[in-house]
N, C-alpha and C positions, 0 to 999 in steps of 0.2 A: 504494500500500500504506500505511495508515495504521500507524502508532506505537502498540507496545505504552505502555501504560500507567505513569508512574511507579513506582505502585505495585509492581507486578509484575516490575517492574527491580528492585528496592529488595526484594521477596522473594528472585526469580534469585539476587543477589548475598550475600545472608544465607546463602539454602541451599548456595551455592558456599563459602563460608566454613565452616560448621559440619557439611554432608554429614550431617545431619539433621532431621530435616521435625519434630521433639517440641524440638531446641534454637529451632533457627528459629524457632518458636511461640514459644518462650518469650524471644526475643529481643525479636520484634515485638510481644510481647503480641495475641497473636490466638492461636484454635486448631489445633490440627495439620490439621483441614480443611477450615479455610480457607488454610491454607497448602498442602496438596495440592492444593487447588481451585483458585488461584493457578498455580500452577505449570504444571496441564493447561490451563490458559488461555493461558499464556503460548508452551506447546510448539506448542497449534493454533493460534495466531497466525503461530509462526515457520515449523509446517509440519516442524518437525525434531525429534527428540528429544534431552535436554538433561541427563537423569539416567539413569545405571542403577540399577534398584532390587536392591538385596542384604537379603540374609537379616539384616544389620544397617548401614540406615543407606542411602544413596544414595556414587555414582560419577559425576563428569561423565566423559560421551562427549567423542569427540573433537570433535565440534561444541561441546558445551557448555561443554569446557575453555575454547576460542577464544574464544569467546561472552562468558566472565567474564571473563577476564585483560582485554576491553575494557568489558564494563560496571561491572564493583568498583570499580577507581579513581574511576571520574565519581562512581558514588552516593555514595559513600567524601568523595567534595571536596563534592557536594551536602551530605552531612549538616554534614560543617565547616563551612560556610559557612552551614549554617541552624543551628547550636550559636552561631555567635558572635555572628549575629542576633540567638537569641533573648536572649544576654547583654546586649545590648546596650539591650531594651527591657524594662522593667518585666514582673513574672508578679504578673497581675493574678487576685485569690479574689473569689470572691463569697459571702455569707454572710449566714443572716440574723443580725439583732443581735443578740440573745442567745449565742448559739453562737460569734459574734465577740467577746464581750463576756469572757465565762467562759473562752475557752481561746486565743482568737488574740492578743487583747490583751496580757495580761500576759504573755505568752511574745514579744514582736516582736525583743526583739533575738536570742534563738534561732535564727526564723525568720531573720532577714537574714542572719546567718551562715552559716547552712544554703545561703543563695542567694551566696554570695559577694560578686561586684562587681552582680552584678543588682539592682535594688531589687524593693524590696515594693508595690503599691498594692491598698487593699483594699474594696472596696464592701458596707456593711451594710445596704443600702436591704431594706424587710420582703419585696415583690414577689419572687416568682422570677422571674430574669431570665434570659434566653432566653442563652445565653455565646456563640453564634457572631455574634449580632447585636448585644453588647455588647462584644465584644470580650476576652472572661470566658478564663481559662486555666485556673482550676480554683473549680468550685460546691462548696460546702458544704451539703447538702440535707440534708430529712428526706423516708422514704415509708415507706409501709406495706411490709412483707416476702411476697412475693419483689417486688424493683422490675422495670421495664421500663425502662432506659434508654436503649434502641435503639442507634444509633450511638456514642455516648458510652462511654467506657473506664472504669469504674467501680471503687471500692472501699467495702466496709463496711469503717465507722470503731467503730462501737459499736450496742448496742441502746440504744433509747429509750422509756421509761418514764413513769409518769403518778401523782401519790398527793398529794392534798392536804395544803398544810404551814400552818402557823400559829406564831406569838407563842408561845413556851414556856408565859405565860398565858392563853392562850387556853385556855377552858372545851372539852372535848372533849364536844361534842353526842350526844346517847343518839341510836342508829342504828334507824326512820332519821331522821333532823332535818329538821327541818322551818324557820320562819323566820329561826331564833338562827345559821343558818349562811349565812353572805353570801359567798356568792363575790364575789372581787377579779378582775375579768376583764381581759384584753388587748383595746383594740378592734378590730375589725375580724378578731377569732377568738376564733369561738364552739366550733371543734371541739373542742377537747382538753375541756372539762369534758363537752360533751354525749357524749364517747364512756368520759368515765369515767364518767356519770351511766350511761348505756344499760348498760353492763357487767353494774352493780350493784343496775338497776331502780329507779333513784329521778330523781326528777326534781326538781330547785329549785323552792322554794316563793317566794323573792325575790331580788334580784340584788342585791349591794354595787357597789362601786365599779369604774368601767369606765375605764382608765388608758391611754394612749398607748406604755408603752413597759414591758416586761418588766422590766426592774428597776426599773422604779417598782412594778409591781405586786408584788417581792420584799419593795419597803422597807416597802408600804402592810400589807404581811400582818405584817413583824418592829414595825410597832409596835402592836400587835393592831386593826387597824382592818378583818379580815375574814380571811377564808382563799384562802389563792392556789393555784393546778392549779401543783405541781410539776414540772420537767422534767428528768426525770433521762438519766440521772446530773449535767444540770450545776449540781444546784442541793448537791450533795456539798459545797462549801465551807459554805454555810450551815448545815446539817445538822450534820457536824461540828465548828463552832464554837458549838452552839448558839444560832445565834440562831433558826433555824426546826425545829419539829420535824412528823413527818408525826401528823394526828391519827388513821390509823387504818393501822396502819404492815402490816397484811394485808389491806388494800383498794387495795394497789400494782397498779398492773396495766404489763404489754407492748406499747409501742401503737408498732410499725415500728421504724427503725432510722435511724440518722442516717449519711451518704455522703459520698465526695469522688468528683465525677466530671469528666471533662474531655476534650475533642475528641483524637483521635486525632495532629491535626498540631500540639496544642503541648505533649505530651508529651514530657518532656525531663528530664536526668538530678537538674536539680534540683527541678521539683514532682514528680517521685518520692522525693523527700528531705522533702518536705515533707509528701505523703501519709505516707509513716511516720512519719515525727514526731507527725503528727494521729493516725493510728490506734493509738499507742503511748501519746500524753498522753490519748486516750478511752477506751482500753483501761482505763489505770491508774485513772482517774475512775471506771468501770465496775465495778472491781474493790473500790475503796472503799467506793461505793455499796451492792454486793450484801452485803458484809461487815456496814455500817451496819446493814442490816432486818436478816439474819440475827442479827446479837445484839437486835435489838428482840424479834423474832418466838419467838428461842428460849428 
């Protein structure tokens, strides 16, 4: 007879604790059926049945009683034992740079606090990187809306936005402009101006300067040496210190959302502390942002 599943142990014993299939859920983060689905898997495994179903909530049978009072503890010492593990070794973000740059950086000791005795290590390489194969606990991405992240346990942190910013001196081009507008581009991506271009039906007449690294191309725009594809909300600091303004502040446009997502086995109480922290400092970005145009716009 082959062995039920961890997993399904590790459900068993949630639903033996809470005697409900909607807390359950929301314990394990998964859906309530998945979690009923679990459960019938685990009953025709055993051949026995293991809950009674009531008009509110579930009942363990006498089998089922038996059942937990030996499986809870073990899971129970399993999950200690993988809590003090995961203490023990670095929660490693992946991120591209920018998005590392603007909100992870100048927040780290935040962050570490957040993590208590755990450290931080953080990889800004531009690549996305595959996190089961790198060894990744929680990806900072951007995708289009609705995403697919498959197995991966996901959260939206914020929308992500697109509007060309320039040099407060910068001559604001009669629409639509034609060479006197040089986009300042990122190498190795071309998408973000070609989907604000497409949006708006225009298409570059010539290309400025092609820079290696997002904040270069923020400084190459603040000292008016072209116009840079804003990425909002995280270019909000600049915006409101004036040093960049957008030059055509209702040719903003929505392009996807920006994420924290992460495998199911290295979720743990503290990058859930950190997921909110990020979706709380994006949120608040997000909120200054939108404020920003609307007094332009009104």
């Amino acid at each position: 007879m082959s062995l039920p599943s961890l997993n399904l142990l590790r459900t068993f014993a949630v639903l033996g604790d809470t005697l409900s299939v909607k807390r359950a859920a929301e314990r394990l983060h998964v859906t309530p059926t998945a979690v009923s689905h679990q459960l019938r898997e685990l009953e025709t495994a055993l051949d026995c049945r293991l809950f009674q179903r009531l008009p509110r909530g579930l009942a363990l049978t006498d089998a089922g009683q038996s059942f937990w009072a030996e499986i809870a503890p073990a899971v129970r010492q399993l999950e200690s034992a993988t809590r003090a593990r995961q203490v023990q070794r670095p929660l490693r973000i992946s991120s591209f740079p920018y998005l590392a740059q603007a909100v992870v950086l100048p927040a780290l000791g935040e962050l570490q606090a957040l993590l208590g005795e755990r450290l931080l290590t953080l990889d800004t390489r531009r690549e996305t990187l595959d996190l089961a194969t790198h060894g990744i606990d929680l990806g900072l991405r951007f995708a289009a809306e609705p995403a697919d992240w498959g197995a991966l346990r996901a959260r939206r942190l914020s929308g992500f936005g697109l509007a060309p910013l320039a040099a407060p001196g910068f001559p604001v081009p009669a629409w639509p402009p034609q060479v006197e507008l040089l986009p300042i581009r990122l190498s190795q991506e071309q998408h973000s101006w070609r989907q604000w271009a497409a949006q708006h039906g225009w298409q570059p007449a010539a290309e400025g300067l092609v820079l290696d690294s997002y904040a270069a191309v923020l400084s190459a725009a603040e000292q008016g040496l072209g116009v840079a594809m804003g990425f909002l909300p995280l270019c909000i600091d600049a915006l409101q210190a004036g040093r960049l303004r957008p030059l055509w502040p209702q040719r903003r446009i929505a392009n996807g959302a920006l994420w924290a997502v992460w495998p199911a086995q290295a979720e743990s109480p503290a990058l859930l502390r950190v997921v909110d922290w990020l979706e709380q400092r994006l949120g608040e970005m997000e909120r200054r942002t939108a404020e920003f145009f609307s007094a332009l716009e009104g």
